[in-house]
PDB file of N, CA, C, O and CB in Angstrom:
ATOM      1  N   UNK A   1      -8.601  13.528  11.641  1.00  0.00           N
ATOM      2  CA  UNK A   1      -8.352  12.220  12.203  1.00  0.00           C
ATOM      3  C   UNK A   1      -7.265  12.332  13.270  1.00  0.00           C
ATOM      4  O   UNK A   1      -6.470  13.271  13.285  1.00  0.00           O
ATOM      5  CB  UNK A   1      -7.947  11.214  11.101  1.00  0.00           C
ATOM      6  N   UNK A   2      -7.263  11.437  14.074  1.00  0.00           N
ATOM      7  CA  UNK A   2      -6.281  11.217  15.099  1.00  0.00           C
ATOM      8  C   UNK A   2      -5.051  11.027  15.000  1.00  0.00           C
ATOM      9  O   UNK A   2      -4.808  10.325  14.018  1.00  0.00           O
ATOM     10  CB  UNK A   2      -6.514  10.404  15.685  1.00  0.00           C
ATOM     11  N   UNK A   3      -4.224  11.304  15.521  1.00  0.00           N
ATOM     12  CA  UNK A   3      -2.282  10.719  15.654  1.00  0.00           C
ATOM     13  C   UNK A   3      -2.550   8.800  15.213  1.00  0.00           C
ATOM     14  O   UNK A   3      -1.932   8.271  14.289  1.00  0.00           O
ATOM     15  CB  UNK A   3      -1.333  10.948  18.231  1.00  0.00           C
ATOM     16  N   UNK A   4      -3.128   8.369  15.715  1.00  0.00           N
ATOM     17  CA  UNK A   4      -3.727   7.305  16.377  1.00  0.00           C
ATOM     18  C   UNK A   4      -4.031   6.496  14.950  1.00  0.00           C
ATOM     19  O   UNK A   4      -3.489   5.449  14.595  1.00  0.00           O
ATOM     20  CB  UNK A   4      -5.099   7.753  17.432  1.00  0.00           C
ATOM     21  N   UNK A   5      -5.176   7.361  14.128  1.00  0.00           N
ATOM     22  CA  UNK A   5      -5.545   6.794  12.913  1.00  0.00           C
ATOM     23  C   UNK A   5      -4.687   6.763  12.174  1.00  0.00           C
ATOM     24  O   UNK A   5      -4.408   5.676  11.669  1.00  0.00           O
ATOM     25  CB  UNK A   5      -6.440   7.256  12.331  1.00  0.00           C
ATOM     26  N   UNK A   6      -3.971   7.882  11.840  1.00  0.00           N
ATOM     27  CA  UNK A   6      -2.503   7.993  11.112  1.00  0.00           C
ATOM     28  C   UNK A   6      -1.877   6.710  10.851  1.00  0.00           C
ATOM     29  O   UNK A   6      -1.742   6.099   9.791  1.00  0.00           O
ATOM     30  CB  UNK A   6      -1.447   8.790  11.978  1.00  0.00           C
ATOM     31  N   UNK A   7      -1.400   6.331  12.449  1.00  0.00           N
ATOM     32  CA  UNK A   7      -0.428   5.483  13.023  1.00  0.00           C
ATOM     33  C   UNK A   7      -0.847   4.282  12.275  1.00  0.00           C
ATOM     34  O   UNK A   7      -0.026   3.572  11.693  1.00  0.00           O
ATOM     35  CB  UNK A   7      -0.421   5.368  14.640  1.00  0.00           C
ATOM     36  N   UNK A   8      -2.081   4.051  12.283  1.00  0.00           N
ATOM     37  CA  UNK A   8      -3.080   2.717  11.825  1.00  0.00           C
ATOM     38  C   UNK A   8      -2.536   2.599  10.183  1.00  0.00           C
ATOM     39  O   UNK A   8      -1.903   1.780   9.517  1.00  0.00           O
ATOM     40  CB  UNK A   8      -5.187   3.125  11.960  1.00  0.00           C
ATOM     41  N   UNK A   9      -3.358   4.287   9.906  1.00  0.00           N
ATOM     42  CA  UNK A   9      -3.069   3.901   8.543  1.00  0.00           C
ATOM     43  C   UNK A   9      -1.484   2.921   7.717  1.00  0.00           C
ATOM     44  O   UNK A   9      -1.223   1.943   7.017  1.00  0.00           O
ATOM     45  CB  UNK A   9      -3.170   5.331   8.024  1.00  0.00           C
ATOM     46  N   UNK A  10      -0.790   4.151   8.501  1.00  0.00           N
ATOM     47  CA  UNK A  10       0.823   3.522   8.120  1.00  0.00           C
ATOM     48  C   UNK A  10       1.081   2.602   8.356  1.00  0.00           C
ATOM     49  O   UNK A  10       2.020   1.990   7.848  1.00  0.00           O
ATOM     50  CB  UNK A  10       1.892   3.942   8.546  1.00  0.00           C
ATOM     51  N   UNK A  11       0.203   2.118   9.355  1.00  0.00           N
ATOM     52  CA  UNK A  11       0.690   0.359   9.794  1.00  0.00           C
ATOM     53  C   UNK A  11       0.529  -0.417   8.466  1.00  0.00           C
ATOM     54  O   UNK A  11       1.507  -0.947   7.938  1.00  0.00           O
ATOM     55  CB  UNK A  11      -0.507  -0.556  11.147  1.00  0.00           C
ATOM     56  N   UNK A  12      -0.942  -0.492   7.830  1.00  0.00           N
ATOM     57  CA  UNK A  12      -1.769  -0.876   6.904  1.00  0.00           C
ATOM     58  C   UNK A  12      -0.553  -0.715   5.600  1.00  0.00           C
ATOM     59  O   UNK A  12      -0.452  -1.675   4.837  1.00  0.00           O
ATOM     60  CB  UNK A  12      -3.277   0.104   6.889  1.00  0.00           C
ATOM     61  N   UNK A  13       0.098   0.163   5.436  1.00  0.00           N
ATOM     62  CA  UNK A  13       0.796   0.450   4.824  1.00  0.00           C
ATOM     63  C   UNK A  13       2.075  -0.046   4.093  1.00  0.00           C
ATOM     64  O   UNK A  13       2.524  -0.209   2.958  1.00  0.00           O
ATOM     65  CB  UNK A  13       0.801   1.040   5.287  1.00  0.00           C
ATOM     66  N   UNK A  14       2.344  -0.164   5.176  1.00  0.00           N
ATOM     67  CA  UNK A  14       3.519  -1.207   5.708  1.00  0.00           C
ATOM     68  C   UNK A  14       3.082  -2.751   5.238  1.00  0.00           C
ATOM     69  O   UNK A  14       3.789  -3.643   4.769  1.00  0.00           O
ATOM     70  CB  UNK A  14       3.660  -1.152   7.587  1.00  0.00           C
ATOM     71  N   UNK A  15       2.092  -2.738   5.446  1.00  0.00           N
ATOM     72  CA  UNK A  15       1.529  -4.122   5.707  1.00  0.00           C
ATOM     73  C   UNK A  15       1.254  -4.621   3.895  1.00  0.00           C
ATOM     74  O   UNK A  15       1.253  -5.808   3.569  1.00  0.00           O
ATOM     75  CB  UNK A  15      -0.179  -4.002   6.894  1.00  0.00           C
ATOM     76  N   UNK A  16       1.098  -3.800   3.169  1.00  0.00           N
ATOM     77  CA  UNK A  16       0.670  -3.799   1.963  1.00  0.00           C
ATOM     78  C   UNK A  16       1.631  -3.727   1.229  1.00  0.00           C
ATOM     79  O   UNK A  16       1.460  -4.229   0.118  1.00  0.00           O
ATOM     80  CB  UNK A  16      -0.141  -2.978   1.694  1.00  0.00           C
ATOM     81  N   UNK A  17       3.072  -3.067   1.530  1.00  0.00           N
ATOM     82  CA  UNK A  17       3.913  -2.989   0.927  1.00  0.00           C
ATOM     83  C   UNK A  17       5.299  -4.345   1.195  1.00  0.00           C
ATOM     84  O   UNK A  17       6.219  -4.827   0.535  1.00  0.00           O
ATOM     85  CB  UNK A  17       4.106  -1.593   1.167  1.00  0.00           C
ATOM     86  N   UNK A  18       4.772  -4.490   2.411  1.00  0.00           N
ATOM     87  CA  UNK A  18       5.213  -6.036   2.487  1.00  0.00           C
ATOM     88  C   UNK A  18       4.673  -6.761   1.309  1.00  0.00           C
ATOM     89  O   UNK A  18       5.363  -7.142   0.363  1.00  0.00           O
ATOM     90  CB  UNK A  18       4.661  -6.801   3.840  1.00  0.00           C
ATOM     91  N   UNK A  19       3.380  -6.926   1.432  1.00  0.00           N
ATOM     92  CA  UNK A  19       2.704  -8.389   1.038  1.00  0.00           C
ATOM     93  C   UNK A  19       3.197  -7.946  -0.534  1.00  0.00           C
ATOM     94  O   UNK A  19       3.454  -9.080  -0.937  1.00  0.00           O
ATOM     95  CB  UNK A  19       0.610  -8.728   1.418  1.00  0.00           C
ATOM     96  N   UNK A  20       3.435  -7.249  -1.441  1.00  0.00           N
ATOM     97  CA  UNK A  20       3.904  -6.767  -2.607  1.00  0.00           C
ATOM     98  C   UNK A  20       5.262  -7.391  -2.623  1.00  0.00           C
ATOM     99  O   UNK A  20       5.577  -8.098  -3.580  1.00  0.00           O
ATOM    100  CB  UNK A  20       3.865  -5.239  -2.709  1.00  0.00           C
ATOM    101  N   UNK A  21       6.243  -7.143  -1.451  1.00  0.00           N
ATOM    102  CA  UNK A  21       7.536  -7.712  -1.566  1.00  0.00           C
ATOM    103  C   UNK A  21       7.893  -9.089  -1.483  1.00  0.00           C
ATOM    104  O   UNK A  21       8.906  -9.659  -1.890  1.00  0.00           O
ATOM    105  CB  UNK A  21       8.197  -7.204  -0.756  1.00  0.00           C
ATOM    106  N   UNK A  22       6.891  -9.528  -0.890  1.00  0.00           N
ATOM    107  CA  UNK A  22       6.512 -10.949  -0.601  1.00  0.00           C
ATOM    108  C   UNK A  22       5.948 -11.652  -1.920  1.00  0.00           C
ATOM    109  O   UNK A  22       6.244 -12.846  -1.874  1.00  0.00           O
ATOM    110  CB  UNK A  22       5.391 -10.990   0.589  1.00  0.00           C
ATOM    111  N   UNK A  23       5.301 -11.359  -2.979  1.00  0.00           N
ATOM    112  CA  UNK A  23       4.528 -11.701  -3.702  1.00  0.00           C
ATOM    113  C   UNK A  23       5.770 -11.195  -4.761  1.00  0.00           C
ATOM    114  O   UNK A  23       6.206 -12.165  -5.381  1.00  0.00           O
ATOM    115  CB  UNK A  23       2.992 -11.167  -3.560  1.00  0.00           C
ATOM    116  N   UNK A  24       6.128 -10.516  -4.950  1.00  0.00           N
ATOM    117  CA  UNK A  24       7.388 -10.691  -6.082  1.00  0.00           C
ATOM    118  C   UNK A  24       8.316 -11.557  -5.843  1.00  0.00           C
ATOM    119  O   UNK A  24       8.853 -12.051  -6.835  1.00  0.00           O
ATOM    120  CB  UNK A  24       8.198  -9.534  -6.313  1.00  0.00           C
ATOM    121  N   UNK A  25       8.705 -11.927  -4.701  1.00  0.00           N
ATOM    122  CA  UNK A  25       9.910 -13.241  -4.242  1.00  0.00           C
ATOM    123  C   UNK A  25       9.274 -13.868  -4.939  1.00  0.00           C
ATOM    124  O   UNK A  25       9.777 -14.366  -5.946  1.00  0.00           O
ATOM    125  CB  UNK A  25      10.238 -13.967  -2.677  1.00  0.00           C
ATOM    126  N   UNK A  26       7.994 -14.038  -4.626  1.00  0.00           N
ATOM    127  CA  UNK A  26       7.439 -15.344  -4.936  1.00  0.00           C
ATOM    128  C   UNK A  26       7.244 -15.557  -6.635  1.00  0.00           C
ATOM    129  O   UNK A  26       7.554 -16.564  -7.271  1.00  0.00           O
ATOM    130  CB  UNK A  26       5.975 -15.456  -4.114  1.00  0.00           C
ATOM    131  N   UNK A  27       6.767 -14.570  -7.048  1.00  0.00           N
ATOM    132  CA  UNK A  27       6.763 -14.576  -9.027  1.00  0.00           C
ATOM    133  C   UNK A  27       7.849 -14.484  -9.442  1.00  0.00           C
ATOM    134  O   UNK A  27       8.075 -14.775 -10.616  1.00  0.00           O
ATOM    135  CB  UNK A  27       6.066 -13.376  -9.930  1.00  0.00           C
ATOM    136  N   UNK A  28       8.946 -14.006  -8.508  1.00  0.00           N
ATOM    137  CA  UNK A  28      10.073 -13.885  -9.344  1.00  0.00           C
ATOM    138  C   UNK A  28      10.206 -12.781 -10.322  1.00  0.00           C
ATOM    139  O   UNK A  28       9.195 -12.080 -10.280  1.00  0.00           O
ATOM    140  CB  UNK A  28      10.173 -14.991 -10.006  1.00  0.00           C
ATOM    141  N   UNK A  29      11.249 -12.281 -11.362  1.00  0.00           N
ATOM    142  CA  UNK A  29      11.251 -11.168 -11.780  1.00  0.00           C
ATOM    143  C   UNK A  29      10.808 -11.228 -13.427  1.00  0.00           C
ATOM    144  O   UNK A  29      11.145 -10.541 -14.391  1.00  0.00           O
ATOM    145  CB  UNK A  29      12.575 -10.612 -11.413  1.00  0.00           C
ATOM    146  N   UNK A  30       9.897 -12.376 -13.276  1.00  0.00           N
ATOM    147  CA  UNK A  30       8.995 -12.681 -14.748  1.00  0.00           C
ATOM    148  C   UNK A  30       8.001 -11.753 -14.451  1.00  0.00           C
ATOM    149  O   UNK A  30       7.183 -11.984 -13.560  1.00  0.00           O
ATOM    150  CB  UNK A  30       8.278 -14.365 -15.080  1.00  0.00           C
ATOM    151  N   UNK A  31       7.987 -10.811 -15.052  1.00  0.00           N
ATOM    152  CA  UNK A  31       7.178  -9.455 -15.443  1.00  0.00           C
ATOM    153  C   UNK A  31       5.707 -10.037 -15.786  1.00  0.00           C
ATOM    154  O   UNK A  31       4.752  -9.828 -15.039  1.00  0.00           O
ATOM    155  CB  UNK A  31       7.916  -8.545 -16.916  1.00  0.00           C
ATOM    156  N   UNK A  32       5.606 -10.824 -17.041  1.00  0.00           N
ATOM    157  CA  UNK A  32       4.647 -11.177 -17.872  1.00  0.00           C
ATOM    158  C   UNK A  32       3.891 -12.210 -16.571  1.00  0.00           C
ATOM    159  O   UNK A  32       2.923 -11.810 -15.925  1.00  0.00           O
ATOM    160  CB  UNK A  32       5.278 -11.912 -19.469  1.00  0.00           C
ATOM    161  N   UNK A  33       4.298 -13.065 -16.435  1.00  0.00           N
ATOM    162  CA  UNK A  33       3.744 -13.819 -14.986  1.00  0.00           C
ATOM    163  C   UNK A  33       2.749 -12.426 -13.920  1.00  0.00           C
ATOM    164  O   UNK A  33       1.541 -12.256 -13.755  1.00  0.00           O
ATOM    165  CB  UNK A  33       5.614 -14.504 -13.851  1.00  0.00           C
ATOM    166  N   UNK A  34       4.064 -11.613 -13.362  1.00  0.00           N
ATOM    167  CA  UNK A  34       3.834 -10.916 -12.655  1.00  0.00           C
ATOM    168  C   UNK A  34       2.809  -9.854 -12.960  1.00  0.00           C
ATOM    169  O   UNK A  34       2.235  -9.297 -12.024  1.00  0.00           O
ATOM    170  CB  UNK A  34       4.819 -10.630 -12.363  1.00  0.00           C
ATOM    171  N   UNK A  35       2.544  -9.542 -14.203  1.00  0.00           N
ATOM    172  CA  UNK A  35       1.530  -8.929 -14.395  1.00  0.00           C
ATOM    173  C   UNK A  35      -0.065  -9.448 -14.424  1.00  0.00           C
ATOM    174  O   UNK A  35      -1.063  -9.046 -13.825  1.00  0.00           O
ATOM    175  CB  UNK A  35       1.884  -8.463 -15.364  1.00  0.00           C
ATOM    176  N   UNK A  36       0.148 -10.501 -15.373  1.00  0.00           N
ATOM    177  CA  UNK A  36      -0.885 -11.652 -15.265  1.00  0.00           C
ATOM    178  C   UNK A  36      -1.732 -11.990 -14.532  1.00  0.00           C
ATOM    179  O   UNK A  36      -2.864 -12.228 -14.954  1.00  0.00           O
ATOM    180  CB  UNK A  36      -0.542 -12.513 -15.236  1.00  0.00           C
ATOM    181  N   UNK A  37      -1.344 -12.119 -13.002  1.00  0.00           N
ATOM    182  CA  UNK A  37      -1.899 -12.428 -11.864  1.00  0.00           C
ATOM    183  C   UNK A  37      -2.275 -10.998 -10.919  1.00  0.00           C
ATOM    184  O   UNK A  37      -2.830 -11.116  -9.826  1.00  0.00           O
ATOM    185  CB  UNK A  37      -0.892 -13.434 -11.199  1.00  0.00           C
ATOM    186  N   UNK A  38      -1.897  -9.646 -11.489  1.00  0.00           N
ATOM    187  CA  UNK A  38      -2.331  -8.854 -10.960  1.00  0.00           C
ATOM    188  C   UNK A  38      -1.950  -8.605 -10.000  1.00  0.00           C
ATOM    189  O   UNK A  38      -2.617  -7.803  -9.347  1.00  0.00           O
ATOM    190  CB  UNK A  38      -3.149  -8.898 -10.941  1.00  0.00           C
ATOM    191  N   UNK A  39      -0.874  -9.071  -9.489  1.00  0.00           N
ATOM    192  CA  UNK A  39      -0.260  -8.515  -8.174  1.00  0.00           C
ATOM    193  C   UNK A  39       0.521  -7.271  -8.061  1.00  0.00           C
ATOM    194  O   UNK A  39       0.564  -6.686  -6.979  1.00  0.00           O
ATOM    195  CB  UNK A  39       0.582  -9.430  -7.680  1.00  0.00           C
ATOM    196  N   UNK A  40       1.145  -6.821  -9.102  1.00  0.00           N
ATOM    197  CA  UNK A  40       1.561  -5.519  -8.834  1.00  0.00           C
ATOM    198  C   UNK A  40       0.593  -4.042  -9.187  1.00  0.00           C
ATOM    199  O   UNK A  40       0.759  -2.914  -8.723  1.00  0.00           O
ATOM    200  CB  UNK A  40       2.819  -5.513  -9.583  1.00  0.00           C
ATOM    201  N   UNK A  41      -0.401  -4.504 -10.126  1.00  0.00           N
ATOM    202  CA  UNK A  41      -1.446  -3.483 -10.497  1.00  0.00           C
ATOM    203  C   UNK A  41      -2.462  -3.390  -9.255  1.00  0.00           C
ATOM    204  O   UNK A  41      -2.799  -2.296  -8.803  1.00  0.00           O
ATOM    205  CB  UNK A  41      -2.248  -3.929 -11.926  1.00  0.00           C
ATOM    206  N   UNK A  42      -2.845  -4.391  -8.828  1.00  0.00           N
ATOM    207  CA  UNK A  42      -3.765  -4.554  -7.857  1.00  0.00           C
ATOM    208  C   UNK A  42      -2.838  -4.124  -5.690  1.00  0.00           C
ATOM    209  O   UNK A  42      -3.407  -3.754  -4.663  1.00  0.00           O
ATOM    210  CB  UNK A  42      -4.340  -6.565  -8.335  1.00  0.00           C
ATOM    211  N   UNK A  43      -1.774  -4.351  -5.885  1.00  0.00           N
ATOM    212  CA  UNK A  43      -1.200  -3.588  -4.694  1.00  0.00           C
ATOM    213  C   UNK A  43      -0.522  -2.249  -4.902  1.00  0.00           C
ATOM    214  O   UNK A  43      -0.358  -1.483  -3.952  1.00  0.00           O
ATOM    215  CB  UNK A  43      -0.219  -4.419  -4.051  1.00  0.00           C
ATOM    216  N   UNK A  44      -0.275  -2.067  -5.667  1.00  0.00           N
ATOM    217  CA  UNK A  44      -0.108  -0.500  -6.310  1.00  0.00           C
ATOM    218  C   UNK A  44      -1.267  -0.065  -5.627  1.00  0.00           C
ATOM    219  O   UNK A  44      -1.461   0.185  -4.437  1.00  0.00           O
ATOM    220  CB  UNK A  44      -0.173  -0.214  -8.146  1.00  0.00           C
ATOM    221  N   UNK A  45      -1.994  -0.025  -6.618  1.00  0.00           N
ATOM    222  CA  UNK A  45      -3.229   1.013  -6.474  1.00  0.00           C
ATOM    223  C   UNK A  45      -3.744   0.794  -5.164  1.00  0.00           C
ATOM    224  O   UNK A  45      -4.385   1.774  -4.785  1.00  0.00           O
ATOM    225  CB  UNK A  45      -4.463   0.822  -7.569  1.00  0.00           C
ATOM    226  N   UNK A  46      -3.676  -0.543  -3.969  1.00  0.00           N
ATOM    227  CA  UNK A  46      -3.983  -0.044  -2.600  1.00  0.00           C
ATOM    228  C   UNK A  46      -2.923   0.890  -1.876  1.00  0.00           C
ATOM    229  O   UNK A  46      -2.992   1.727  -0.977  1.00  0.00           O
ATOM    230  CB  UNK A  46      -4.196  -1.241  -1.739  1.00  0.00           C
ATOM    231  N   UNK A  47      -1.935   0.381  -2.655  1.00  0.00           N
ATOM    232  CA  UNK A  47      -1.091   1.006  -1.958  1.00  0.00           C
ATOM    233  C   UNK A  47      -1.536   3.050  -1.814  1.00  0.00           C
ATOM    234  O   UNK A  47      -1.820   3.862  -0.933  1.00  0.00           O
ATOM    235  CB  UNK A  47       0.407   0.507  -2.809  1.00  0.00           C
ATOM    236  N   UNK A  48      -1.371   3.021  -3.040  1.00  0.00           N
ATOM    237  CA  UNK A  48      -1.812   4.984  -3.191  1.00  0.00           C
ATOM    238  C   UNK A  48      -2.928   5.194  -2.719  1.00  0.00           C
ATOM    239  O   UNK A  48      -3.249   6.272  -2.219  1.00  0.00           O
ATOM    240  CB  UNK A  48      -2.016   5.766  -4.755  1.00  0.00           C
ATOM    241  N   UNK A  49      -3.742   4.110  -2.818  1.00  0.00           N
ATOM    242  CA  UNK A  49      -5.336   4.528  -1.941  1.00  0.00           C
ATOM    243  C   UNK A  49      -5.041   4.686  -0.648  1.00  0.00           C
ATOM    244  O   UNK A  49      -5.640   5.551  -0.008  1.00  0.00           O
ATOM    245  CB  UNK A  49      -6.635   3.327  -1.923  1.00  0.00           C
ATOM    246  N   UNK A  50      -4.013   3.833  -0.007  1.00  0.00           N
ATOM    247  CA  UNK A  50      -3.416   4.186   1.343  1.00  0.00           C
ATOM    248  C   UNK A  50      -3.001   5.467   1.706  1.00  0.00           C
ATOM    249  O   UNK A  50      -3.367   6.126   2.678  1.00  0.00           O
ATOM    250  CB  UNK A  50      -2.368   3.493   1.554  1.00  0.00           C
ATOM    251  N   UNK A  51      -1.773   5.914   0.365  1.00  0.00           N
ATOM    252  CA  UNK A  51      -1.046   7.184   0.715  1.00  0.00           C
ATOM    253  C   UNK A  51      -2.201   8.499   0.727  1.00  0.00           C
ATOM    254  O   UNK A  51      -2.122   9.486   1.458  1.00  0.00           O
ATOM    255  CB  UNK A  51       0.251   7.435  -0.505  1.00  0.00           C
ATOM    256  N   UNK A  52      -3.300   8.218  -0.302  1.00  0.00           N
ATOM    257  CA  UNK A  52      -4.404   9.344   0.108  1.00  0.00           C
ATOM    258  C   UNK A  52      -4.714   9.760   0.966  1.00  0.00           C
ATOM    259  O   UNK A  52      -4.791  10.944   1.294  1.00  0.00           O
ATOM    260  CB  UNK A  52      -5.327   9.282  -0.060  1.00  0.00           C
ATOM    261  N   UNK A  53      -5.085   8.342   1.787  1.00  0.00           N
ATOM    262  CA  UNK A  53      -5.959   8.051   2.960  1.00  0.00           C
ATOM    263  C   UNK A  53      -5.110   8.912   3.879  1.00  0.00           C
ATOM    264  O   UNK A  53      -5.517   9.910   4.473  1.00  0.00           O
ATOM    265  CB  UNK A  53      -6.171   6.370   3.425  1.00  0.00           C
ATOM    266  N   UNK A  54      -3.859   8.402   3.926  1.00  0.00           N
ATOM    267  CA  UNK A  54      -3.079   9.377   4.822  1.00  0.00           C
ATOM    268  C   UNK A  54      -2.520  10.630   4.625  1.00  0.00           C
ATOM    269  O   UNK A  54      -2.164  11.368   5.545  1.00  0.00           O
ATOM    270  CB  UNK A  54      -2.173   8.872   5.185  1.00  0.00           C
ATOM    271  N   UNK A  55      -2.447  10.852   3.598  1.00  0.00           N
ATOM    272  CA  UNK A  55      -2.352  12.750   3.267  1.00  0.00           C
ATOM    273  C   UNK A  55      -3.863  13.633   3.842  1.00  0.00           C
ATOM    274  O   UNK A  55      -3.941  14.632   4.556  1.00  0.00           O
ATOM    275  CB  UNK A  55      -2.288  13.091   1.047  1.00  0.00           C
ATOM    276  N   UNK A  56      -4.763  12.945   3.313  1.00  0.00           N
ATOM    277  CA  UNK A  56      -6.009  13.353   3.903  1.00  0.00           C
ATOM    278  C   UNK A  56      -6.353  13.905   4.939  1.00  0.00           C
ATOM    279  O   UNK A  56      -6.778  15.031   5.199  1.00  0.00           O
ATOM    280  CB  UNK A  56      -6.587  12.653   3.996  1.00  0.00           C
ATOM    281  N   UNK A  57      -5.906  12.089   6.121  1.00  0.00           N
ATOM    282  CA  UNK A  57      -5.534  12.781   7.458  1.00  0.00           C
ATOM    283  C   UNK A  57      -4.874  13.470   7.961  1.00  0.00           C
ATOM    284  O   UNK A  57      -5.300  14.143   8.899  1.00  0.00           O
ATOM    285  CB  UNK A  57      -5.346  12.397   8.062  1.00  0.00           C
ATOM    286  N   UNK A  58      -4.056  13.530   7.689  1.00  0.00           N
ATOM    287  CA  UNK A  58      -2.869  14.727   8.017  1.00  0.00           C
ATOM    288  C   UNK A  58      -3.290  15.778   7.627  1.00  0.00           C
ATOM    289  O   UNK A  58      -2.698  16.721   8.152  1.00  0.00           O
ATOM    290  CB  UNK A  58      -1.494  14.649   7.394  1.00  0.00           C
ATOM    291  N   UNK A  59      -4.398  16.187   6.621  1.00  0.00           N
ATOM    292  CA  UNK A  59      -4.443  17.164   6.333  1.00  0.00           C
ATOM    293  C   UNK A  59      -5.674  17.812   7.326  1.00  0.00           C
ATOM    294  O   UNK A  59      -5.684  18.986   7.695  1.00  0.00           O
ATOM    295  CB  UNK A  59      -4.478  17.135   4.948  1.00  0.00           C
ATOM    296  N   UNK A  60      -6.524  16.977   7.618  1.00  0.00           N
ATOM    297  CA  UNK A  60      -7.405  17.101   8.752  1.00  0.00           C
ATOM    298  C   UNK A  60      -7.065  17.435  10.119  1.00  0.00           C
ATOM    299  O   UNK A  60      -7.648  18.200  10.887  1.00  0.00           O
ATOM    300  CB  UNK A  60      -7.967  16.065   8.853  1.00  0.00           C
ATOM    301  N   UNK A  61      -6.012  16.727  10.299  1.00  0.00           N
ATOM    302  CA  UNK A  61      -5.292  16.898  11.495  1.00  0.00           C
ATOM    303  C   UNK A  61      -4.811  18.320  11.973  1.00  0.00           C
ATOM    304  O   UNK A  61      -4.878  19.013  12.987  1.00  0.00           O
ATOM    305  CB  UNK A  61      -4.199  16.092  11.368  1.00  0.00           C
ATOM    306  N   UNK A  62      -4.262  18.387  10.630  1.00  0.00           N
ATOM    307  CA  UNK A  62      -3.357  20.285  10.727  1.00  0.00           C
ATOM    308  C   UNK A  62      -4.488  21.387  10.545  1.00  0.00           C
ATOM    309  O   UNK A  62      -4.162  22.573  10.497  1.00  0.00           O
ATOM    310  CB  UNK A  62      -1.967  20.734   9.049  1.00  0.00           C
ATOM    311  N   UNK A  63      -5.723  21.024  10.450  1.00  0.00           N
ATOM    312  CA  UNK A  63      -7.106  22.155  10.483  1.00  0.00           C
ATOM    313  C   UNK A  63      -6.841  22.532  12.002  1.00  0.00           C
ATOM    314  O   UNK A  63      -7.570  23.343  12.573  1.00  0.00           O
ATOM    315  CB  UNK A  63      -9.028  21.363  10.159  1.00  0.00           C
TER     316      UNK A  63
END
């Protein structure tokens, strides 16, 4: 993949790890709430599907 896609990915990244920081302000630090609604299980796991995505490329890149 490209410098380019990389760049994308990490954007995406960023972008996901916001909306996580954003979404705990918002639940507050009630765990049981916060689990409930799936917001930290469900941006987690995009989140690492992200970091794959971009080890991947990078790893493509350095071929």
């Amino acid at each position: 993949m490209s410098a380019e896609t990389i760049a994308a990915l990490m954007r995406v990244r960023e972008a996901f790890v916001a909306a996580r920081l954003q979404a705990r302000d918002r639940v507050g630090d009630d765990n049981e709430r916060w689990y409930q609604h799936g917001f930290d299980v469900g941006l987690e796991w995009s989140i690492g599907e992200i970091d794959a995505a971009i080890a991947r490329a990078k790893g493509e890149a350095e071929r």
